[in-house]
Jmol script that loads the backbone (N, CA, C; Angstrom):
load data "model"
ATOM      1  N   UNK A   1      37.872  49.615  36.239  1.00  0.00           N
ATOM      2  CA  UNK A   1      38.601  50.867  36.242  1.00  0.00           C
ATOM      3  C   UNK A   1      37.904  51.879  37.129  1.00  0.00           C
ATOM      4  N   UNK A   2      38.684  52.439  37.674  1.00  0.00           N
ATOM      5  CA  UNK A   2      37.871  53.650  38.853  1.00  0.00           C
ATOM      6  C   UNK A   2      37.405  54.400  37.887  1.00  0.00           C
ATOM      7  N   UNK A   3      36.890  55.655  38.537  1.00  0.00           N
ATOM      8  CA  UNK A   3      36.242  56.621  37.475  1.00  0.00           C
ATOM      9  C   UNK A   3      37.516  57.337  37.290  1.00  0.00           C
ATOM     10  N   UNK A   4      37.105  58.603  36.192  1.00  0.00           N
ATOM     11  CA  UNK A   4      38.217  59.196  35.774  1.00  0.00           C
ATOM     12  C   UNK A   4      38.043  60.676  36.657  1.00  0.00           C
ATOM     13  N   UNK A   5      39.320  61.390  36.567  1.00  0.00           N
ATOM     14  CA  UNK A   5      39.007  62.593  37.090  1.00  0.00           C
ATOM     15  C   UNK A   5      38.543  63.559  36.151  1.00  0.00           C
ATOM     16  N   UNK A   6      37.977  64.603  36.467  1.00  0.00           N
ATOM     17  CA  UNK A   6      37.221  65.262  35.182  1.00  0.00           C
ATOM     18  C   UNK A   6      38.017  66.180  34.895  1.00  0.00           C
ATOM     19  N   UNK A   7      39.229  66.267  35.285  1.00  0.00           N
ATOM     20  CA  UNK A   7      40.636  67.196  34.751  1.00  0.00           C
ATOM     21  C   UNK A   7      41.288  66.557  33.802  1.00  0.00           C
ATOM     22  N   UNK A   8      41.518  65.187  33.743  1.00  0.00           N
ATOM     23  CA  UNK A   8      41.900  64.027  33.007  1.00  0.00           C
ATOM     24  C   UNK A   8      40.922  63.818  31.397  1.00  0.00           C
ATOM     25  N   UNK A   9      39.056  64.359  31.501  1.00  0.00           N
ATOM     26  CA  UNK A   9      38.547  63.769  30.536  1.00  0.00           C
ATOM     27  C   UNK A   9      38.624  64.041  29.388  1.00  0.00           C
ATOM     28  N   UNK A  10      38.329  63.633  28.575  1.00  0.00           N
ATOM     29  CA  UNK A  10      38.751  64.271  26.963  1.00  0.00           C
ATOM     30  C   UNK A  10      37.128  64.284  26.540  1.00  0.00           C
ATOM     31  N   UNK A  11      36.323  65.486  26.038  1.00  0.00           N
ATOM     32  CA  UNK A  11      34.528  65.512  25.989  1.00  0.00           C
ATOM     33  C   UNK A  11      34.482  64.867  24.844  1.00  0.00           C
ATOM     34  N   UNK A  12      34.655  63.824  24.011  1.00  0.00           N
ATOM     35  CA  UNK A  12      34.963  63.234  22.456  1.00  0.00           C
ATOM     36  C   UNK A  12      33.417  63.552  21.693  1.00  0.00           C
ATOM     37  N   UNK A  13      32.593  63.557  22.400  1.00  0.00           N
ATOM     38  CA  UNK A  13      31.237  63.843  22.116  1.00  0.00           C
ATOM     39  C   UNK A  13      31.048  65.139  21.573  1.00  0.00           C
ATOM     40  N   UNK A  14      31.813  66.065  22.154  1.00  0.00           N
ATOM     41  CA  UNK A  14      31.847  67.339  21.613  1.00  0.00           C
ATOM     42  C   UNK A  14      32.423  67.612  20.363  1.00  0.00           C
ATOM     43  N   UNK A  15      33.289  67.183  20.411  1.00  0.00           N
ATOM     44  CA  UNK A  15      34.712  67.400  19.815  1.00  0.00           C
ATOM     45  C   UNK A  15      33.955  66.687  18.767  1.00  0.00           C
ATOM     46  N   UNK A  16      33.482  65.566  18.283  1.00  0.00           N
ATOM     47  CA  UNK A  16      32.989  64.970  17.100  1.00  0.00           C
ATOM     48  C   UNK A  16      32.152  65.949  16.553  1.00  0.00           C
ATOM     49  N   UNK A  17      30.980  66.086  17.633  1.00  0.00           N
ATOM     50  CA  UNK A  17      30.196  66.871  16.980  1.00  0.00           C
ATOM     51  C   UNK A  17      30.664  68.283  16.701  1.00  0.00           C
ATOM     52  N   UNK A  18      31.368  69.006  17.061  1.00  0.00           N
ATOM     53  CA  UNK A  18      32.133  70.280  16.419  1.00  0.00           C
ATOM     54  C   UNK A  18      33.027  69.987  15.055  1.00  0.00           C
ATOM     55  N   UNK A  19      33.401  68.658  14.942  1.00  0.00           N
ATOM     56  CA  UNK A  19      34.408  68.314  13.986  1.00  0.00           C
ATOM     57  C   UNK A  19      33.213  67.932  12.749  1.00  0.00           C
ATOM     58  N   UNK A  20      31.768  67.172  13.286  1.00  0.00           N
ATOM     59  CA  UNK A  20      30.925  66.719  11.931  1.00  0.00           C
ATOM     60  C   UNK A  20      29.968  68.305  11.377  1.00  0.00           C
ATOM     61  N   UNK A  21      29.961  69.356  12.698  1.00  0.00           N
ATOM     62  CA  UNK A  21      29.315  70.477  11.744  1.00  0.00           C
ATOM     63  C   UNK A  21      30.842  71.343  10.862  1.00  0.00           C
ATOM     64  N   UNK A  22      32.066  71.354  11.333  1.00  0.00           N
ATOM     65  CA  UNK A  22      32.706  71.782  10.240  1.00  0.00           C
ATOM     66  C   UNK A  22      32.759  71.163   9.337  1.00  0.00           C
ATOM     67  N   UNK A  23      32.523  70.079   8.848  1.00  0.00           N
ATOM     68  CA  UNK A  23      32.685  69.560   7.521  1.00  0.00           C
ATOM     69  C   UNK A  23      31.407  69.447   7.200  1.00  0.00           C
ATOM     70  N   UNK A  24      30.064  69.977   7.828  1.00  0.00           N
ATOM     71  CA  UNK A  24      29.181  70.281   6.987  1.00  0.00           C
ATOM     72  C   UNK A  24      29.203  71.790   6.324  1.00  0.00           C
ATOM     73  N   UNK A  25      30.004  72.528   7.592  1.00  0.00           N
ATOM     74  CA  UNK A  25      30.305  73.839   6.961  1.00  0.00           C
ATOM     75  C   UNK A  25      30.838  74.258   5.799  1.00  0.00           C
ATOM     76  N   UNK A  26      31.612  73.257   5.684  1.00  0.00           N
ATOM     77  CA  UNK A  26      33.093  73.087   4.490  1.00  0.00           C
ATOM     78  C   UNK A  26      31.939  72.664   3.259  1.00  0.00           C
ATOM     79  N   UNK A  27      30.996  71.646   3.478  1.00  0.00           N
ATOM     80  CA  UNK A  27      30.492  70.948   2.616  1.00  0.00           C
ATOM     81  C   UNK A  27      29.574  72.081   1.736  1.00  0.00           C
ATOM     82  N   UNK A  28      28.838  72.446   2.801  1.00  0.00           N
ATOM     83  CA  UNK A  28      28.165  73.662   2.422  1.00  0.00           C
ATOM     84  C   UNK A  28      28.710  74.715   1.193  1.00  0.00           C
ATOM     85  N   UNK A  29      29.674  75.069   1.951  1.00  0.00           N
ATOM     86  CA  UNK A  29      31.000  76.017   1.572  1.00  0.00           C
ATOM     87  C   UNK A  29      31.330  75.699  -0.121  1.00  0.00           C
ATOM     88  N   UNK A  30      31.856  74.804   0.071  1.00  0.00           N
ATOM     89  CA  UNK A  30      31.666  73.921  -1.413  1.00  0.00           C
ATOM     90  C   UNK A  30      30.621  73.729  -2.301  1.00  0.00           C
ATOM     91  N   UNK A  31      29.728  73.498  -1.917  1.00  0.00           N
ATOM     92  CA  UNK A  31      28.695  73.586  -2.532  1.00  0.00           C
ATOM     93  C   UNK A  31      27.847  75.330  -3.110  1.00  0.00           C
ATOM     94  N   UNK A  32      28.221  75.942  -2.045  1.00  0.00           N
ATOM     95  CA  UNK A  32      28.355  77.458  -2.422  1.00  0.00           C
ATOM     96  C   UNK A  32      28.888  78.279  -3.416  1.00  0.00           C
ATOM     97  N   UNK A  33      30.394  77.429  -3.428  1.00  0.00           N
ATOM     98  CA  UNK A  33      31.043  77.899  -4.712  1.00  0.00           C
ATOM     99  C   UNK A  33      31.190  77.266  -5.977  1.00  0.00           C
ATOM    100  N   UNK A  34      30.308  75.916  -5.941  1.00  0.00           N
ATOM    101  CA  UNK A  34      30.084  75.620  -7.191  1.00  0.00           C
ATOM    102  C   UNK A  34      29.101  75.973  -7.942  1.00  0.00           C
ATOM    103  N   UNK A  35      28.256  76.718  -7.140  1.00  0.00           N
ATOM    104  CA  UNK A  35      26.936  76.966  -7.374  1.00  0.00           C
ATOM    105  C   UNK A  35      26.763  78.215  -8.002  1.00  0.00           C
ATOM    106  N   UNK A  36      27.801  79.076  -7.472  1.00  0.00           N
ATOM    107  CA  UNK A  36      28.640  80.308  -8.314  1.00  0.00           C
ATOM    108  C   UNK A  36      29.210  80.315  -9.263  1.00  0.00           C
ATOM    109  N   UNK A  37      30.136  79.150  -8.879  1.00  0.00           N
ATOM    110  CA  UNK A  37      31.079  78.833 -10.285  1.00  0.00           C
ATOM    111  C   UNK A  37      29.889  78.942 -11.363  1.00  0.00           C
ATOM    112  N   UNK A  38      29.015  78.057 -11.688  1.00  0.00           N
ATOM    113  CA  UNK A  38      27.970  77.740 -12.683  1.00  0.00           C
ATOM    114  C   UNK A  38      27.277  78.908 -12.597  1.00  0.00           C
ATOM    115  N   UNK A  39      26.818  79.461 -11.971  1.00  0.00           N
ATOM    116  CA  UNK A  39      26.398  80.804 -12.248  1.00  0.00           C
ATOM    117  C   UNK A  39      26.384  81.659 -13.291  1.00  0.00           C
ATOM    118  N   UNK A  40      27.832  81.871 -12.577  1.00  0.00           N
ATOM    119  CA  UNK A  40      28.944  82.918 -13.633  1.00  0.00           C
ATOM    120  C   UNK A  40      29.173  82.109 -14.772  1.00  0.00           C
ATOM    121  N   UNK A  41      29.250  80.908 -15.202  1.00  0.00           N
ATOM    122  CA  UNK A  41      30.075  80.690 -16.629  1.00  0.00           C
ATOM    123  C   UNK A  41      28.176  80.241 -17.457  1.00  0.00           C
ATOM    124  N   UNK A  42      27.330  80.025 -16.726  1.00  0.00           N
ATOM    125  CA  UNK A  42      26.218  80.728 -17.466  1.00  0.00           C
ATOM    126  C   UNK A  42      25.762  81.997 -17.990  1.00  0.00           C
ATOM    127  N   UNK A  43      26.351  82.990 -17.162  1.00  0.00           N
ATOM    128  CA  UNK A  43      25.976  84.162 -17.361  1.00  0.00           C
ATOM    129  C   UNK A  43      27.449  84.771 -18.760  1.00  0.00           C
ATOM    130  N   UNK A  44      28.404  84.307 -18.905  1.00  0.00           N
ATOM    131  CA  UNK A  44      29.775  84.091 -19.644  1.00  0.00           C
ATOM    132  C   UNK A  44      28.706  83.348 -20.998  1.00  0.00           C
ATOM    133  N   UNK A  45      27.769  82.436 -21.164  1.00  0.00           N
ATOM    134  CA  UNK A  45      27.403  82.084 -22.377  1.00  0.00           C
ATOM    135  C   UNK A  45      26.490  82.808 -22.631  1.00  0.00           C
ATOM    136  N   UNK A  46      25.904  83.394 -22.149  1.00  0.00           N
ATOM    137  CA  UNK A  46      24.297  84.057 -22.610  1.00  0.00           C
ATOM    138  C   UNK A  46      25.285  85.805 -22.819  1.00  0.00           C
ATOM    139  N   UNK A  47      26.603  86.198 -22.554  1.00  0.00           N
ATOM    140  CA  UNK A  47      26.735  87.215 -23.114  1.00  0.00           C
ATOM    141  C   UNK A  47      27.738  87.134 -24.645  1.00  0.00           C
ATOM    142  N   UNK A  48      28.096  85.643 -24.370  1.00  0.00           N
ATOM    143  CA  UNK A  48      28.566  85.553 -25.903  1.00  0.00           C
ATOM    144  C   UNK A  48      27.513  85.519 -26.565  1.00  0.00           C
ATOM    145  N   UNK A  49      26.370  84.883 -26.452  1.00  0.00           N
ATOM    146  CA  UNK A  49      24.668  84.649 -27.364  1.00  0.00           C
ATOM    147  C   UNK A  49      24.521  85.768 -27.627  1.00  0.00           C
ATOM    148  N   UNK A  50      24.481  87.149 -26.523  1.00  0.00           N
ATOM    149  CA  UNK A  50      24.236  88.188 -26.598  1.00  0.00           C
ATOM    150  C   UNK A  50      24.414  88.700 -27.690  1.00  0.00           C
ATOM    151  N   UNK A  51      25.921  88.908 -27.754  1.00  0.00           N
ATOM    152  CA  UNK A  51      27.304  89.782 -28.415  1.00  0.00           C
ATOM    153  C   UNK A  51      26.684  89.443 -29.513  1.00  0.00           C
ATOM    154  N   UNK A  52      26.683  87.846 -30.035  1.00  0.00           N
ATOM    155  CA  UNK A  52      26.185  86.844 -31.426  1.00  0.00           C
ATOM    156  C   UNK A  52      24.894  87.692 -32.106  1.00  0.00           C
ATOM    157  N   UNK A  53      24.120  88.146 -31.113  1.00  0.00           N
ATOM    158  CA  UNK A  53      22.974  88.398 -31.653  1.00  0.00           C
ATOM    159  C   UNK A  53      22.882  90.101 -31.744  1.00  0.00           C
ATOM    160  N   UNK A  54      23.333  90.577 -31.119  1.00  0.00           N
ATOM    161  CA  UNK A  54      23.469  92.081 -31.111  1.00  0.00           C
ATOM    162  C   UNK A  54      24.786  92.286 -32.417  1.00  0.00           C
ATOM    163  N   UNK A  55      25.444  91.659 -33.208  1.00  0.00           N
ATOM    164  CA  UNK A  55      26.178  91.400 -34.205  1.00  0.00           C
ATOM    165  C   UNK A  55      24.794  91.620 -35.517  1.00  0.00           C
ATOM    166  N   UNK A  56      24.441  90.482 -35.245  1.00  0.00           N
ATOM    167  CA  UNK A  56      23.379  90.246 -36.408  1.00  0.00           C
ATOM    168  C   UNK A  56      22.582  91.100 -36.804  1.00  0.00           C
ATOM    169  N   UNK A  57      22.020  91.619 -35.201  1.00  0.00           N
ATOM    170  CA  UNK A  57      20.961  92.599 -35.665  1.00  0.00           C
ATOM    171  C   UNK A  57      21.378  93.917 -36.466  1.00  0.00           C
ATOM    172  N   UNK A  58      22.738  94.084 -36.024  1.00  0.00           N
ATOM    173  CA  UNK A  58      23.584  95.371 -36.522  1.00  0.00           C
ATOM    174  C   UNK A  58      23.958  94.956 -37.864  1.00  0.00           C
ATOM    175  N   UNK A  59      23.898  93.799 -38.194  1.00  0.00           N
ATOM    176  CA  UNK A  59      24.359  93.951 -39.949  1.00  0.00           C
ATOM    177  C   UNK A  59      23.567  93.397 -40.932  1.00  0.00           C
ATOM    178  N   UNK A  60      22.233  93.331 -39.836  1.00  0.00           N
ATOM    179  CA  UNK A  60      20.575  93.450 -40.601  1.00  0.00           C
ATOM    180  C   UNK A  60      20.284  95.098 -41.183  1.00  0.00           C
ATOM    181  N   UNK A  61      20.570  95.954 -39.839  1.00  0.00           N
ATOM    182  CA  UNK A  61      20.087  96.894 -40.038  1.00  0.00           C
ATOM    183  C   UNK A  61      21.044  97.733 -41.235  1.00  0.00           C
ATOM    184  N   UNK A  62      22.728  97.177 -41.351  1.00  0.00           N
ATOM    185  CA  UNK A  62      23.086  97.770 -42.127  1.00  0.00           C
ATOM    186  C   UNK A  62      23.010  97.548 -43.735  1.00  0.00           C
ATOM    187  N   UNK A  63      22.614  96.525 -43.576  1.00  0.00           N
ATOM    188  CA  UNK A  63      21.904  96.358 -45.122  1.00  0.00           C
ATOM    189  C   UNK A  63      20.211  96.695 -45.318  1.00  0.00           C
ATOM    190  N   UNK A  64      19.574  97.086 -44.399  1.00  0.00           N
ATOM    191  CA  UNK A  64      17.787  97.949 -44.938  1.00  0.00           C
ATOM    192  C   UNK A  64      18.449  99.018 -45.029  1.00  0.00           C
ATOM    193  N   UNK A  65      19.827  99.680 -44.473  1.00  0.00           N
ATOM    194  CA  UNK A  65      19.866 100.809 -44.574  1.00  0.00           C
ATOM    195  C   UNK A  65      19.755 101.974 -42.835  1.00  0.00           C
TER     196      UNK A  65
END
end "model"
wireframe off; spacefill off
backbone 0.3
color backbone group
């Protein structure tokens, strides 16, 4: 095959590698918001514990008085 013209080439080398860092981006990305997700629904149990315990202490204190 002759060579190609370089108006004709398609850079596939590029194009992969632009296509394998967006889906590390994405991956990332994902991983970002699960990492939040869990975050937040940790921080969602330690204020029910909270609530639980700021309950108690209030109906300790209302029985010493």
């Amino acid at each position: 095959f002759p060579p190609q013209d370089s108006d004709t080439t398609i850079p596939i080398d590029e194009t992969l590698q632009f296509n394998e860092s967006l889906q590390n981006a994405h991956r990332g990305m994902d991983d970002l918001i699960g990492s939040g997700t869990n975050i937040l629904q940790g921080l969602r149990d330690q204020r029910v514990t909270l609530k639980g315990t700021h309950r108690k202490i209030l109906d300790v204190a209302n029985m010493l008085g």
